[in-house]
C-alpha positions as a printed NumPy array, in Angstrom:
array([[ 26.463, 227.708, 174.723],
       [ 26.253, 229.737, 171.902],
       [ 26.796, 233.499, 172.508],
       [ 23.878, 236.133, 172.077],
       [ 25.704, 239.335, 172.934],
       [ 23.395, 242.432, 173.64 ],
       [ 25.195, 245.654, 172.952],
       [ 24.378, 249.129, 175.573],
       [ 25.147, 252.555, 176.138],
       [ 24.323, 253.094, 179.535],
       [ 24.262, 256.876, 178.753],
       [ 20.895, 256.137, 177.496],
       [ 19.563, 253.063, 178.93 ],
       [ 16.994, 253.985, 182.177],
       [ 16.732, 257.759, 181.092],
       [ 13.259, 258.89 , 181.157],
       [ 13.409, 262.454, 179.858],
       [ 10.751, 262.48 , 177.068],
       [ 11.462, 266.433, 176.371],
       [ 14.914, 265.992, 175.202],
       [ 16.176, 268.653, 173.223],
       [ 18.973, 269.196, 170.683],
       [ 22.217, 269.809, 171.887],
       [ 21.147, 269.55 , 175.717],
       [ 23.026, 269.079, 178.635],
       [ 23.01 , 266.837, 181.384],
       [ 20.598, 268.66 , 183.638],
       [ 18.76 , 269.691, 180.285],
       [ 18.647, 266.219, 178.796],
       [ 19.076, 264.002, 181.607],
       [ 21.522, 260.385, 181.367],
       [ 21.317, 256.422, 182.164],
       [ 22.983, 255.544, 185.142],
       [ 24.844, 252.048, 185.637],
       [ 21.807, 251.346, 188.395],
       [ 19.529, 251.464, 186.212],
       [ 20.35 , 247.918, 185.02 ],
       [ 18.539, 246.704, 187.538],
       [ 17.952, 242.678, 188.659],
       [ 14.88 , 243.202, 186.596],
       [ 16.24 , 244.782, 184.053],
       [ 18.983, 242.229, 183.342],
       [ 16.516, 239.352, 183.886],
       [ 14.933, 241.116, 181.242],
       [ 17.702, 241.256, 178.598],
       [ 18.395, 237.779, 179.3  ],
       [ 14.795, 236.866, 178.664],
       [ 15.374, 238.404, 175.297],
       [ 18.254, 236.032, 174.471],
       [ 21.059, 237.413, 175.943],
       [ 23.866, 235.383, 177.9  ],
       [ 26.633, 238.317, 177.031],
       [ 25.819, 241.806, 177.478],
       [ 28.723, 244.848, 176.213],
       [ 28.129, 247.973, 178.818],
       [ 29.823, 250.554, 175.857],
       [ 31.817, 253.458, 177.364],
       [ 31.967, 252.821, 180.8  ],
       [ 35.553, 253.886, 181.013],
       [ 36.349, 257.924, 181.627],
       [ 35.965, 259.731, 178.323],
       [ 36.556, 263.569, 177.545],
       [ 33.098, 265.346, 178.014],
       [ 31.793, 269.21 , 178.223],
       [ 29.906, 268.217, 181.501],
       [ 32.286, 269.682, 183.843],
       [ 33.318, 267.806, 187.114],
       [ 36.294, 269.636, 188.11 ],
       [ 34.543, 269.888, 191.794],
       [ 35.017, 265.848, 192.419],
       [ 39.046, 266.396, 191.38 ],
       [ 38.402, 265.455, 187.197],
       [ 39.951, 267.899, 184.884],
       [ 38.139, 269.834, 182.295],
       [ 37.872, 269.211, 178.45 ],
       [ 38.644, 271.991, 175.974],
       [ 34.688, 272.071, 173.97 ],
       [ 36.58 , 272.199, 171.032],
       [ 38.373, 268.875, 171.486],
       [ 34.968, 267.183, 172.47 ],
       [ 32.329, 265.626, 169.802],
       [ 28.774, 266.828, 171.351],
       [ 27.755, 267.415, 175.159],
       [ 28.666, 264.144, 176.404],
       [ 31.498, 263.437, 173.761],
       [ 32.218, 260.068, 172.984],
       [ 32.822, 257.078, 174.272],
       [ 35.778, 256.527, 172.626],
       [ 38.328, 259.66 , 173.434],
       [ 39.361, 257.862, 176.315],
       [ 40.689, 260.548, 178.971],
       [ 41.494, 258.074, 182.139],
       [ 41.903, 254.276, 181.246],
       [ 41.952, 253.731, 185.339],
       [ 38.2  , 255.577, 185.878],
       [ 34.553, 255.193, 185.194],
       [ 32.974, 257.557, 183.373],
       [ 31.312, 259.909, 185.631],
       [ 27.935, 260.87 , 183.678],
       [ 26.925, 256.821, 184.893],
       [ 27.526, 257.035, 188.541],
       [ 24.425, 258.214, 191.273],
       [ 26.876, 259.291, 193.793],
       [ 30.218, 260.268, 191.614],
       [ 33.166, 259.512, 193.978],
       [ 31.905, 256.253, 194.458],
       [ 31.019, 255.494, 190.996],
       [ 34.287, 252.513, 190.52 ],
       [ 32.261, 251.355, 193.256],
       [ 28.977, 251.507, 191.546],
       [ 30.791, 249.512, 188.579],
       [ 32.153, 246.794, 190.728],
       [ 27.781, 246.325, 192.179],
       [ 27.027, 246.103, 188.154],
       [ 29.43 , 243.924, 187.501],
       [ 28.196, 241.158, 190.766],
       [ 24.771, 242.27 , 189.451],
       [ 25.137, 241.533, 186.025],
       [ 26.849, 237.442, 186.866],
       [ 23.935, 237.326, 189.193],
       [ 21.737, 237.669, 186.43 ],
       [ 23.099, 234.387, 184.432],
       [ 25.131, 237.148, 182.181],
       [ 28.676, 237.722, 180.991],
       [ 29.872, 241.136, 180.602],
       [ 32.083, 242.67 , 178.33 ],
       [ 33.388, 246.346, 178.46 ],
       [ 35.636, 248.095, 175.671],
       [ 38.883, 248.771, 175.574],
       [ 40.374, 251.323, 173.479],
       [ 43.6  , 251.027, 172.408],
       [ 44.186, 252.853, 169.246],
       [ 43.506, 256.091, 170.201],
       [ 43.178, 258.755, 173.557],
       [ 41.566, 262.105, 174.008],
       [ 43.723, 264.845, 172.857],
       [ 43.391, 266.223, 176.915],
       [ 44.556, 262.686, 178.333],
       [ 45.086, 262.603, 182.023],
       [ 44.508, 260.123, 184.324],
       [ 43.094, 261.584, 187.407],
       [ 42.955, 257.674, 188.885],
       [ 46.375, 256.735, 187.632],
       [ 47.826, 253.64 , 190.467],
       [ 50.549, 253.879, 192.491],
       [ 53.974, 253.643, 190.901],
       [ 52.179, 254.275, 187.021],
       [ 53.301, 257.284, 184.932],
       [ 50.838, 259.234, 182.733],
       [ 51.012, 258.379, 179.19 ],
       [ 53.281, 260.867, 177.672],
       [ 54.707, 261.773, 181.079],
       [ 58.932, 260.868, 180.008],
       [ 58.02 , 261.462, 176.411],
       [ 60.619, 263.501, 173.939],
       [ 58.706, 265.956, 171.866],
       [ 61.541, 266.989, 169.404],
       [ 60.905, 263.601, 167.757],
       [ 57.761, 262.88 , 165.566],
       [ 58.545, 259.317, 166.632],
       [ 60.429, 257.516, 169.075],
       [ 60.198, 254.444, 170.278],
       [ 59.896, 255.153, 173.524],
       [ 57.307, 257.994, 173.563],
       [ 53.673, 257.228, 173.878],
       [ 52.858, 259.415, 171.341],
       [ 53.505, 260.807, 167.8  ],
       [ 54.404, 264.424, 167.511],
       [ 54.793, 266.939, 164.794],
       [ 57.577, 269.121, 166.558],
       [ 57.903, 272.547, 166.989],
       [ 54.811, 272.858, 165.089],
       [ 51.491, 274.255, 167.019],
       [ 48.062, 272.282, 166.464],
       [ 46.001, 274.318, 163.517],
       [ 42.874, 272.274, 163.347],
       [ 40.544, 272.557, 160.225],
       [ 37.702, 272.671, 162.723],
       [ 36.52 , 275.228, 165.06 ],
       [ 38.734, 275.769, 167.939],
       [ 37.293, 277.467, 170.141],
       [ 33.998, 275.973, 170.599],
       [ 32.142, 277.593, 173.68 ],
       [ 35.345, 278.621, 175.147],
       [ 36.548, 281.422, 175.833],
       [ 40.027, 281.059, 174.328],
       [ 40.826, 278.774, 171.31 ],
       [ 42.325, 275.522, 172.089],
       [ 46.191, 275.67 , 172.223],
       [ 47.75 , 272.272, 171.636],
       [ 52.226, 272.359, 171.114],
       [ 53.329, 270.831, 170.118],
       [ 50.994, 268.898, 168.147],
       [ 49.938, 265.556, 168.546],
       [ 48.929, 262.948, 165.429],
       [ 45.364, 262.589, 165.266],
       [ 43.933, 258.988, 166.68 ],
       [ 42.867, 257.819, 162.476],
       [ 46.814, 258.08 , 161.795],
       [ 46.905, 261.83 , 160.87 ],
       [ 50.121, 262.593, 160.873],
       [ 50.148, 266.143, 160.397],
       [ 49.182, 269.221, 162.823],
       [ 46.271, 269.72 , 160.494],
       [ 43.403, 267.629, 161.33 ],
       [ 39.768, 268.155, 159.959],
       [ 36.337, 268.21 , 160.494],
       [ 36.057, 264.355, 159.186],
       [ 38.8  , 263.376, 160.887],
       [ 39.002, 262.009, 164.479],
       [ 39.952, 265.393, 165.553],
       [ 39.171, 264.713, 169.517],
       [ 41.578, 261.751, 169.788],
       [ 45.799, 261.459, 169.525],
       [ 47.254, 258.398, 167.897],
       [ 48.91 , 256.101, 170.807],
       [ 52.788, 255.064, 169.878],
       [ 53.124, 251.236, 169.833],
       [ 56.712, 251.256, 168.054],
       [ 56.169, 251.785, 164.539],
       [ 57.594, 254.648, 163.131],
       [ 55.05 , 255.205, 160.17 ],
       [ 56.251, 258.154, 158.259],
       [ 59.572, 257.011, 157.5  ],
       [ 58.216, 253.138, 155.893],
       [ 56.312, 251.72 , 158.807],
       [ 59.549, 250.25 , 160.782],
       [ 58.99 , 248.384, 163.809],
       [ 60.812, 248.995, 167.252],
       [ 59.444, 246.007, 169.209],
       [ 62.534, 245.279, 171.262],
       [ 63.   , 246.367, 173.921],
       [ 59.067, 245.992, 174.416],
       [ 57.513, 249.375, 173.297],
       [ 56.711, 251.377, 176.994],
       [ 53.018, 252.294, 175.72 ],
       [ 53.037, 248.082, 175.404],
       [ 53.223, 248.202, 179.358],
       [ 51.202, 250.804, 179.807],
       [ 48.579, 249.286, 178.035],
       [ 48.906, 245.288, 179.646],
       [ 48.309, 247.198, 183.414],
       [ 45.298, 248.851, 182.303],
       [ 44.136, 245.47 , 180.548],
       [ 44.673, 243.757, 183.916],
       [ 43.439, 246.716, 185.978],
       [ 39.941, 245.926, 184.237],
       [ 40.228, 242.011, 184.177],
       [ 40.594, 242.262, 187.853],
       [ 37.564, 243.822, 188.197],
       [ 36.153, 240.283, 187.123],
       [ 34.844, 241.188, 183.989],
       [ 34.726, 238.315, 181.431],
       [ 35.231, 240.146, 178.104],
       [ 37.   , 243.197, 176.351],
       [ 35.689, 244.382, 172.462],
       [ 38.812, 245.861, 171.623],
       [ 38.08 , 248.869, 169.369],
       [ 39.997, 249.44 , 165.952],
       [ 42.124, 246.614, 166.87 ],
       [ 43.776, 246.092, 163.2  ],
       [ 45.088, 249.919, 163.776],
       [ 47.333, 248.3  , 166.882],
       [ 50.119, 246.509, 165.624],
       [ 49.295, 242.479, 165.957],
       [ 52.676, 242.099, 167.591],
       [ 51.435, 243.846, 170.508],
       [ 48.375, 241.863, 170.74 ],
       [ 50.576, 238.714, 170.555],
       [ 52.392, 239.946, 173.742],
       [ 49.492, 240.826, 175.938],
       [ 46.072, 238.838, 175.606],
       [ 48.475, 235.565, 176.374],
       [ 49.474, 237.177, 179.44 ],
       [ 45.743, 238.751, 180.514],
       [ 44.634, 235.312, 179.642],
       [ 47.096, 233.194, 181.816],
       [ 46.053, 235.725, 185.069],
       [ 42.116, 235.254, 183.915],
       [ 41.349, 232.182, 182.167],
       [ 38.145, 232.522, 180.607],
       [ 38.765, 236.124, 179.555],
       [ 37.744, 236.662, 176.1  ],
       [ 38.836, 239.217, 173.588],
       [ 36.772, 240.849, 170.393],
       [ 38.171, 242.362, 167.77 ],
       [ 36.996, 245.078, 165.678],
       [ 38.675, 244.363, 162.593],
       [ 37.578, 245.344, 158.707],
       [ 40.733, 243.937, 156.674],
       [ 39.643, 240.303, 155.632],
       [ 43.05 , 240.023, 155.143],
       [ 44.38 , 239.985, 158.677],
       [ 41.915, 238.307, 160.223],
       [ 43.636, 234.968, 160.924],
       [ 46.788, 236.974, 161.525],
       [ 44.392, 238.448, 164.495],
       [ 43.434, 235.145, 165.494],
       [ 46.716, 232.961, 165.576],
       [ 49.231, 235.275, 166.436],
       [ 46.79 , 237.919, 168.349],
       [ 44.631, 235.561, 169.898],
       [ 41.209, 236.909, 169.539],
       [ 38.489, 235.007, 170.503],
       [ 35.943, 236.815, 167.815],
       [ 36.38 , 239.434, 165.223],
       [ 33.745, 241.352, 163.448],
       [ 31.877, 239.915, 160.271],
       [ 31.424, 243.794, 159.005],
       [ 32.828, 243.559, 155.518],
       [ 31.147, 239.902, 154.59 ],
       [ 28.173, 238.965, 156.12 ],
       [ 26.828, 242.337, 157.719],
       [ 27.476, 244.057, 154.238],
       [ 26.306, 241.61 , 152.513],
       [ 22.541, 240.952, 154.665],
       [ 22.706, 244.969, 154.499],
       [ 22.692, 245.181, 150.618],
       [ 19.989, 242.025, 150.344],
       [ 17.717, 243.654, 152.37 ],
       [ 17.469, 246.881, 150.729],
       [ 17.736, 244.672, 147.341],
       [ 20.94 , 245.836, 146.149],
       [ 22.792, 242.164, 146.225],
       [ 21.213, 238.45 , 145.877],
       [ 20.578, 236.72 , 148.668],
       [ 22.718, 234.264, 146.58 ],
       [ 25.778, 236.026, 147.812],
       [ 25.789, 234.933, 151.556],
       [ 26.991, 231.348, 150.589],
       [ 30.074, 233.75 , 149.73 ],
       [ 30.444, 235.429, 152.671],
       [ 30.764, 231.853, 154.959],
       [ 32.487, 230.429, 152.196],
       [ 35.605, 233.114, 152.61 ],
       [ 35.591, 232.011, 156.35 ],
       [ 34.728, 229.228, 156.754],
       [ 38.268, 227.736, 158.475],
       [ 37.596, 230.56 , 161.031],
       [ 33.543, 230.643, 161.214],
       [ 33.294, 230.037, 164.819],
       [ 35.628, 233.134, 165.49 ],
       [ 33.267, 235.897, 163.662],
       [ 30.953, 237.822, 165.547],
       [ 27.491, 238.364, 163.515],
       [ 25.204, 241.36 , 164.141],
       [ 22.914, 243.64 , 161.801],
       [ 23.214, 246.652, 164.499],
       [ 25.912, 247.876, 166.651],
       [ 26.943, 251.554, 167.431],
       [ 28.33 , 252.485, 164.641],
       [ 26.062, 251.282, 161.974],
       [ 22.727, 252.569, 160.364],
       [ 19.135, 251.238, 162.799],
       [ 17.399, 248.628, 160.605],
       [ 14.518, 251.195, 161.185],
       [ 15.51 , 254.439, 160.164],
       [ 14.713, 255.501, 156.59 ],
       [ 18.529, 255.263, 155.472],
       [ 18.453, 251.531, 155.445],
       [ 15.263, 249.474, 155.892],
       [ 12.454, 252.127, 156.99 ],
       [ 10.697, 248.835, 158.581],
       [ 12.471, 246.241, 161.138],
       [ 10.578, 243.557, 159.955],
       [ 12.465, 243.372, 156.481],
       [ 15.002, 242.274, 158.714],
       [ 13.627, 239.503, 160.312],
       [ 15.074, 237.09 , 157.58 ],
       [ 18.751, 238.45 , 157.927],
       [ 18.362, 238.201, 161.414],
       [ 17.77 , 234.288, 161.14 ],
       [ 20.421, 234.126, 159.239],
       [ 22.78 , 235.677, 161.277],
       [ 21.556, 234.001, 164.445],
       [ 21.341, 230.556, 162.952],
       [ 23.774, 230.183, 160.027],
       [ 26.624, 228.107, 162.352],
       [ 27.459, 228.295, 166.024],
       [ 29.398, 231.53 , 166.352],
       [ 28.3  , 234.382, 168.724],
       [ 25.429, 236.662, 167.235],
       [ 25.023, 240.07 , 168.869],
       [ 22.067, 243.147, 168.933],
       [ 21.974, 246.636, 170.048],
       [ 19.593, 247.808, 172.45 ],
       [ 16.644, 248.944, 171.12 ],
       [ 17.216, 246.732, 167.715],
       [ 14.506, 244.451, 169.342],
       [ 11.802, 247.049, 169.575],
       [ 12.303, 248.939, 166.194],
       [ 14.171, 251.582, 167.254],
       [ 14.377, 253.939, 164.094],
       [ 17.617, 256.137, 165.149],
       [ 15.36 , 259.146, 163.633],
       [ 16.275, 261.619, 166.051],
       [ 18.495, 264.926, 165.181],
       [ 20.112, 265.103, 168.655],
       [ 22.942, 267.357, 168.487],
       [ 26.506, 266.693, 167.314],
       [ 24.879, 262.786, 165.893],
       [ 22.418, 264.663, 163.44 ],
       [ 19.448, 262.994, 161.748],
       [ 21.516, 260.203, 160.375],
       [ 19.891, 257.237, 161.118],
       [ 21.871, 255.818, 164.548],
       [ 21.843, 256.414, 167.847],
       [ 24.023, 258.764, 169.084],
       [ 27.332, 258.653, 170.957],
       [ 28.01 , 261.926, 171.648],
       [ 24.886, 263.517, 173.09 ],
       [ 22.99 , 263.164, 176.012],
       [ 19.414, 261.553, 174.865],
       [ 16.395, 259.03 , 175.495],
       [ 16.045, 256.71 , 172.499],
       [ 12.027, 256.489, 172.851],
       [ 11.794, 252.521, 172.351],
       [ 13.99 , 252.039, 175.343],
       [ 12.916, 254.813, 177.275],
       [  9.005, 253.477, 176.765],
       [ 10.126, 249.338, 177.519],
       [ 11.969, 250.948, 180.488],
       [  9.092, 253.084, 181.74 ],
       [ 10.858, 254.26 , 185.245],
       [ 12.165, 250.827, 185.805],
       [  8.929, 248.904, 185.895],
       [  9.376, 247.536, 182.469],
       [  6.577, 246.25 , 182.273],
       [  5.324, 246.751, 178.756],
       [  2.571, 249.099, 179.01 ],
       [  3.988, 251.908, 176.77 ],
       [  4.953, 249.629, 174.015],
       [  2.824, 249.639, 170.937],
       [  1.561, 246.664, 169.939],
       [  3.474, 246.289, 166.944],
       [  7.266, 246.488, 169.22 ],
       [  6.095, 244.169, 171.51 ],
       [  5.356, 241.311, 168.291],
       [  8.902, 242.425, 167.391],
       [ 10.466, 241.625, 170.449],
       [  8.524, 238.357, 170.861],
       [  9.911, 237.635, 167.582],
       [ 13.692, 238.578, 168.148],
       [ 13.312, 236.383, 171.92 ],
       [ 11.706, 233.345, 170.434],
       [ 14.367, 233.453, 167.324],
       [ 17.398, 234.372, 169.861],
       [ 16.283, 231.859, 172.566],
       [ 16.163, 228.804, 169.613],
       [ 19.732, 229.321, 169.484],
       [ 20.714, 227.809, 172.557],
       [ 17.229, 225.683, 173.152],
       [ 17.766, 223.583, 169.546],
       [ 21.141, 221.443, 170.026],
       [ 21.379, 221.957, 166.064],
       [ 21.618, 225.708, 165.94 ],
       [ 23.813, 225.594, 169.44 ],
       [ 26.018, 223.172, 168.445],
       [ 25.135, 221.737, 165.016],
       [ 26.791, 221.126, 161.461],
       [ 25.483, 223.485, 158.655],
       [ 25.076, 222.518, 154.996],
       [ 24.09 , 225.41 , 152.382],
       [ 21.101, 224.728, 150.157],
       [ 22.144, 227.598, 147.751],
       [ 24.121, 225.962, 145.056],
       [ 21.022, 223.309, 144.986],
       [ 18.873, 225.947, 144.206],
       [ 20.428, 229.106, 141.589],
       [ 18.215, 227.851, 139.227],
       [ 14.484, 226.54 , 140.619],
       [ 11.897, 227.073, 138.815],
       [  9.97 , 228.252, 141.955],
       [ 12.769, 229.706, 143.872],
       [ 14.143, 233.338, 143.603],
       [ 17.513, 232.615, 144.986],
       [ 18.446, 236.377, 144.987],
       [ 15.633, 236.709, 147.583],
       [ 15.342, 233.528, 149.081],
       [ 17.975, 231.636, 151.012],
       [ 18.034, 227.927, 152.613],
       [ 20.547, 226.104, 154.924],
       [ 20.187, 222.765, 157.263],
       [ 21.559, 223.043, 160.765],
       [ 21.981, 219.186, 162.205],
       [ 23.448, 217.616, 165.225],
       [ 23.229, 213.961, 166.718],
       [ 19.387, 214.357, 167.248],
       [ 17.605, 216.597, 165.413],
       [ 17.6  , 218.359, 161.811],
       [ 16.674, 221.967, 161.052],
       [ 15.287, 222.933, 157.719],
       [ 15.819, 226.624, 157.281],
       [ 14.267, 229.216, 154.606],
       [ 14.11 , 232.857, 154.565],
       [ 12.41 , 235.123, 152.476],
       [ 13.323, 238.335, 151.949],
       [ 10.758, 239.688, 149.838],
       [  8.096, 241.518, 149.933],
       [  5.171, 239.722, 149.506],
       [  4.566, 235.626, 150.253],
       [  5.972, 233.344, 148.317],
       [  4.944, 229.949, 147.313],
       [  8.377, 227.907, 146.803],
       [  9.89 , 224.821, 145.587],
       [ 13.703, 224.184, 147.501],
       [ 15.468, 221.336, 146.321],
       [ 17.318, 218.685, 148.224],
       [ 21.12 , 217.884, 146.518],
       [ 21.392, 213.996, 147.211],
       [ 24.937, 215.425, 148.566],
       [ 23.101, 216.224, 151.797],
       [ 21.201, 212.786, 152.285],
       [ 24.963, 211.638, 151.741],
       [ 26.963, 214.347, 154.101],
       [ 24.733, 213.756, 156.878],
       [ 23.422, 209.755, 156.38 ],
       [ 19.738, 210.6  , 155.856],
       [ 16.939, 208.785, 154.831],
       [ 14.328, 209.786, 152.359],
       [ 11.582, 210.84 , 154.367],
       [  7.928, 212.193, 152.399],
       [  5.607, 213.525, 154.158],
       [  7.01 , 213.993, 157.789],
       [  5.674, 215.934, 160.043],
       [  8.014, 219.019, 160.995],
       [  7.931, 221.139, 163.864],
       [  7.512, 225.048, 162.771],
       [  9.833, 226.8  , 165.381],
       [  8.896, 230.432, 164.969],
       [  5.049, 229.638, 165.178],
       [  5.265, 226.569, 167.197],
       [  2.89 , 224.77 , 164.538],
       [  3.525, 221.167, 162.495],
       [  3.205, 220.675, 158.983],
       [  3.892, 217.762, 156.387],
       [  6.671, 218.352, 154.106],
       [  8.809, 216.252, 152.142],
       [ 12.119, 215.731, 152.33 ],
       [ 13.92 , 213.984, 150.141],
       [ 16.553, 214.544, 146.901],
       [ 13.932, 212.91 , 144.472],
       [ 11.496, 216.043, 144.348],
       [ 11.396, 219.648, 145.808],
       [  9.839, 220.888, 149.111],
       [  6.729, 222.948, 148.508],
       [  6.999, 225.566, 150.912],
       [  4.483, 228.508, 152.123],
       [  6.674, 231.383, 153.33 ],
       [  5.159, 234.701, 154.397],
       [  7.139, 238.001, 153.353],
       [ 10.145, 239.285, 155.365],
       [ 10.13 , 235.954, 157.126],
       [ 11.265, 232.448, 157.573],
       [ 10.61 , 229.022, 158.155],
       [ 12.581, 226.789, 160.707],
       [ 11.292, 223.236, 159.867],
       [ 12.704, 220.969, 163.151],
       [ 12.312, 217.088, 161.59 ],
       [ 13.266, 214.54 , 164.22 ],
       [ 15.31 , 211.9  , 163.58 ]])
């Protein structure tokens, strides 16, 4: 099976408030709720595609909501990015964030019913963990029997030690570069201070920075030349293995593991053997941006997947708004290509810029060509982000996020593709416009051909590029052609990622009659995946293939052999 991971806040999946306003609250604005990924819904999702799906920040995180009346203490607003705050200033590893749950004391309950519901529906599920980084108001309100809070024994008249949880800058109060005091009443007193979570080591953190989170202590002292104290075993080492196996208990079958190149790959090393040998079958992703490390994440740390951020996601980003050469993705595989079936593809995730808004494409179907490529280049795990399949611009200004092209983290909103496919759980299509529901035809029959066509699920790739630099009628900065082949079948692939249709000739190096034992075949009838139509092509090394390909699109030739 090849893995088609679709990425969800359930913050803002199911909410139906079309009235939401900037800055709003939870009563103002509304939120998704963990039921609201219904049976249908998930049968849904997996119609799209989908045999993973990533349910982002379900785990407690700091919030201006208050729910001190169900026993959760309250965040300082000036420690707390927007309304809802984000998913990622953890402030109870051992809880579910409230905002998801119908009935909130029961709401690890409700988590455990999504998490049978989700396996019923033929899905995986994968939830984050956050290990880099807590909010700066950590407390575990859930915290199990015989488990001490994180910073609990700690010794704050040491910036490090190796047996504190955290990093301090003694005797030396918190003086933010931010507003702190928010919508308080008094300013936010913090002593003494704590290292902010993107290594700020210094009681001075600012507006840019991640000023809501504190660094965690793993053992390496990095003010005085990053030394390592890994034996003993670091205690935040512990801490963080029980909370790994609190979750994996839970039966879920996946953590993404934010900023994991920030966490020491020692640590790693230690604990996804162990979480592995209790739950075989557990799988671990890595968010990691230094090319560098990544086998040192893979054989020592023993990630299943890492990111493919700074190659192929840059790269498909900068071809589709014409900036690099389509030319330059035989690069990108090239660089990995001993660890290929460890990267995780995607062209949208949380973080990044919608394919729709006017900072990157201003039209989703420009992407419909990287998309193919990432789906179909070789048979590691492709993911999308909610909403990605219906066009969903990330044009809304809704409070902390801004107009910035993404959909925000920190507020409490309705994107309006998902709230319209949703439409109050009947999901049944009647509020999409015609032109989102050809989208997400397209991104189902594309997503669903990687696990229906042994070749893309399982087959060998060959790159057409080097064959091609110089055609006469072939633009290889914005055209691109591989072959995906297994025992059975062969897969002709071209995408174009220009504007307008182009009428090309690809040429066939004799190197890939040889690599794979073909025969010369003219004019053979090929099956046209993405339309479901035949046409006669030729295929052979001794002249090119004239090829028809419509703008922003591709071709996925199936020839039987």
């Amino acid at each position: 099976m090849k893995k088609i991971i679709y990425q969800v806040l359930p913050r803002l999946f199911g909410n139906g408030n079309e009235k939401c306003v900037k800055n709003g609250s939870i009563r103002q604005n509304g939120c998704g709720k963990l039921a609201n990924f219904t049976p249908l819904a998930l049968k849904k999702i997996k119609e799209l595609g989908a045999n993973y799906i990533w349910y982002t920040g379900i785990i407690e995180h700091a919030t201006q909501t208050d729910y001190s009346r169900y026993g959760i203490q309250s965040d300082h607003p000036a420690v707390v990015k927007g309304k809802a705050g984000s998913p990622y200033a953890i402030k109870d590893y051992y809880d579910v964030d409230p905002d998801l749950a119908m009935d909130v004391p029961e709401r690890i309950l409700e988590f455990e019913s999504l998490v049978d519901r989700t396996h019923q529906a033929g899905l995986k599920m994968i939830i984050d963990f956050v290990p880099n980084h807590v909010a700066r108001q950590y407390h575990s309100d859930h915290l199990p029997l015989g488990e001490k809070q994180l910073g609990e024994t700690d010794n704050t008249d040491f910036a490090f030690n190796p047996t504190n949880n955290f990093y301090y800058i003694p005797c030396t109060e918190l003086q933010g570069q931010f507003d702190m005091q928010g919508e308080a009443t008094l300013p936010y007193h913090e002593y003494p201070a704590k290292a902010t979570g993107n290594d700020k080591f210094d009681a001075y953190p600012g507006k840019n920075d991640w000023y809501e989170t504190v660094k965690l202590n793993y053992g390496i002292d990095y003010v005085n030349g990053w030394q390592r104290y890994f034996n003993p075993v670091p205690d935040t080492w512990h801490k963080m293995l029980h909370i790994l196996l609190f979750w994996a208990n839970k039966k879920i079958d996946g953590f993404r593991c934010d900023m994991a190149e920030m966490v020491p790959v020692e640590f790693w090393e230690w604990a996804v053997p162990q979480v592995k040998t209790q739950h075989p079958g557990i799988e671990f992703i890595a968010e990691v941006y230094n090319p560098a490390q990544y086998r040192d994440y893979i054989y020592r740390g023993h990630f299943d997947y890492l990111y493919d951020k700074v190659g192929l996601y840059d790269t498909l980003f900068g071809v589709i708004r014409g900036t690099q050469s389509a030319a330059d993705i035989s690069r990108c595989w090239q660089q990995v290509g001993d660890i290929q079936d460890h990267m995780l593809n995607f062209l949208e995730n949380h973080d990044e810029l919608r394919i729709a808004s006017r900072f990157f494409a201003d039209n989703p179907q420009k992407a419909i060509p990287a998309l193919v490529v990432s789906a179909c280049l070789n048979t590691n795990p492709m993911m999308i982000y909610a909403g990605q399949e219906l066009g969903e611009s990330g044009m809304d200004e809704e409070g902390f996020s801004g107009l910035d092209g993404r959909t925000t983290i920190f507020d409490y909103w309705s994107p309006g593709t998902l709230r319209r496919w949703y439409n109050g759980g009947t999901i049944d299509g009647k509020k999409l416009t015609k032109e989102e529901k050809q989208l997400q035809k397209l991104y189902a029959r594309i997503l669903n051909l990687c696990n229906s066509e042994a070749a893309l699920r399982d087959g060998k790739f060959f790159d057409l590029t080097y064959a091609n630099v110089d055609g006469w009628r072939y633009d290889a900065r914005r055209q691109y052609s591989f072959v995906r082949k297994d025992n059975k079948d062969l897969i002709f692939i071209v995408v174009n990622f220009d504007d307008k249709p182009v009428d090309i000739a690809v040429n066939l190096p004799i190197h890939l009659f040889e690599y794979f034992q073909l025969p010369e075949m003219d004019a053979i009838k090929a099956h046209e995946l993405l339309t479901n139509k035949y046409e006669v092509i030729n295929f052979s090394p001794r002249h090119a293939t004239d090829l028809l390909i419509p703008a922003y699109s591709a071709k996925l030739l199936k020839i039987k052999m």
